[in-house]
C-alpha positions, 0 to 999 in steps of 0.5 A: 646493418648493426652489429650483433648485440654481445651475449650480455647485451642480449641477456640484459635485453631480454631479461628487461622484455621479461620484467615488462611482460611479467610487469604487465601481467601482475597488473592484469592480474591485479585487475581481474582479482579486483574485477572477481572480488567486485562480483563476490560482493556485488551481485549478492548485494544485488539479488538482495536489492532485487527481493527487498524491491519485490516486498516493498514495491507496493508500498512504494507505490501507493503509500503516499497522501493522496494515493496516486498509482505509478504512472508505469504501472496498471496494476498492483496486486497486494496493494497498500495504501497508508494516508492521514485525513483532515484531523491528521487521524490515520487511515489504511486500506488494503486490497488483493489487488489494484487495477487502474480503470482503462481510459480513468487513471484516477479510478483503481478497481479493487479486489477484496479491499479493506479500510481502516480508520483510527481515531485518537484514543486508539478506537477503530473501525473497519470496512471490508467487502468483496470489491471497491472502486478508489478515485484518487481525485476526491479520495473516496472509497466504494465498497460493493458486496458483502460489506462488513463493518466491525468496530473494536467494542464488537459491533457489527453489520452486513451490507451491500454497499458503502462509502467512505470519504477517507478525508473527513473520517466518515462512511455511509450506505444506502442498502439493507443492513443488518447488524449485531453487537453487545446492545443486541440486533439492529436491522435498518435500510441504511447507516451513516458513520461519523467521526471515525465511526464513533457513532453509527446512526441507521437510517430510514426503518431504525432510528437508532444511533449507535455510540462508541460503548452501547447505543445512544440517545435516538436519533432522527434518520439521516438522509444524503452524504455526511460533510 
C-alpha cells in the first residue's frame, strides 16, 4: 500500500479535481447558452419561414411557362398562374382552386377562374366564369358557365362558353352571346377573339367586328378554331 498523501498534497489534489470540474462545467455551460440563443434566433426565423411558404406556395407551384402542377400535389387552392405566349406577350390566370383530373394529370379542373391577356400597348382583356378545365399539354383554357368577357374600353358580353389557346393570344366560343359596350348592343350565337382580344368578330347571326375604340368594318362570320 502507499503511504497517505500529506495535507498539502491533498489540498492540492482536490483543488486540481475542483478546477477540472469546474472547467468542465463552464464548457457545459457555454454550450447550453450557445444552444439557447440558437433557439431565440432559430425558431423565429423558422415560423417566419413557415408563413412566407404558406403566401407564396401557390405561386411556387404554378408560376412557371408551361404551368405544370407539383407532382406531389393534387390540388391548389388560391392557385396562380403567370406565363408569356408566343409574341412573349403576357398572360395570367387565377383560379379559387386547382384540382388535378384523376387518371389525367395534364388536365386541372378549376373553380372560378379568371384570364388575362395584355397586349403591348397595355390594353387588355379578361375571361372570367364559374369553372375551367387547363390542359397543361396545349396550354388551352375552357371556361363553362356564366362566362364574362370585359375589355379595357368597356366592352363586354356573357356567354356559356369559351376557349382560350394561352399560346397564340386568342379565344372563341361557340354558344349564345349576348354583349354591350360604348357602340351599343350586340347579340351573336358565337365570337372569335384575336390578337389579344383587339378585335372581337361575332359569329353566325351578327356579322359585326368589334375593334379595339368602337366597332369595325363588317365582317364575314368565322367558323372553327383561330390559329
Amino acid at each position: 500500500m502507499g503511504k497517505p498523501e500529506s495535507g498539502r498534497g491533498a489540498a492540492l489534489t482536490g483543488w486540481l479535481r475542483r478546477q477540472q470540474e469546474h472547467a468542465g462545467y463552464r464548457t457545459l455551460s457555454k454550450r447550453h447558452s450557445r444552444i439557447v440563443l440558437a433557439l431565440k434566433i432559430g425558431l423565429p426565423l423558422l415560423a417566419a419561414l413557415m408563413i412566407s411558404l404558406i403566401f407564396v406556395w401557390p405561386r411556387l407551384s404554378m408560376q412557371n411557362n408551361t404551368g405544370k402542377i407539383d407532382k406531389n400535389q393534387t390540388s391548389l387552392v388560391n392557385a396562380r398562374y403567370f406565363s408569356h405566349d408566343r409574341q412573349n406577350l403576357p398572360f395570367s390566370m387565377l383560379a379559387k382552386s386547382a384540382t388535378e383530373v384523376p387518371g389525367m394529370a395534364q388536365l386541372l379542373d378549376l373553380v372560378q377562374p379568371e384570364a388575362e391577356m395584355t397586349r403591348a400597348d397595355g390594353s387588355w382583356l379578361t375571361i372570367s366564369s364559374e369553372r375551367g378545365r387547363y390542359n397543361q399539354d396545349d396550354a388551352r383554357l375552357l371556361m363553362l358557365d356564366n362566362v364574362h368577357v370585359l375589355r379595357d374600353d368597356g366592352f363586354e358580353f356573357v356567354t356559356d362558353e369559351a376557349e382560350i389557346d394561352t399560346k397564340t393570344g386568342n379565344a372563341w366560343g361557340n354558344h349564345k352571346v349576348v354583349g354591350q359596350g360604348p357602340s351599343g348592343e350586340i347579340r351573336a350565337e358565337g365570337f372569335v377573339a384575336t390578337d389579344h382580344g383587339q378585335t372581337i368578330t361575332f359569329t353566325r347571326s351578327s356579322k359585326a367586328a368589334v375593334q379595339n375604340g368602337g366597332v369595325g368594318k363588317t365582317a364575314p362570320a368565322a367558323k372553327g378554331n383561330p390559329k
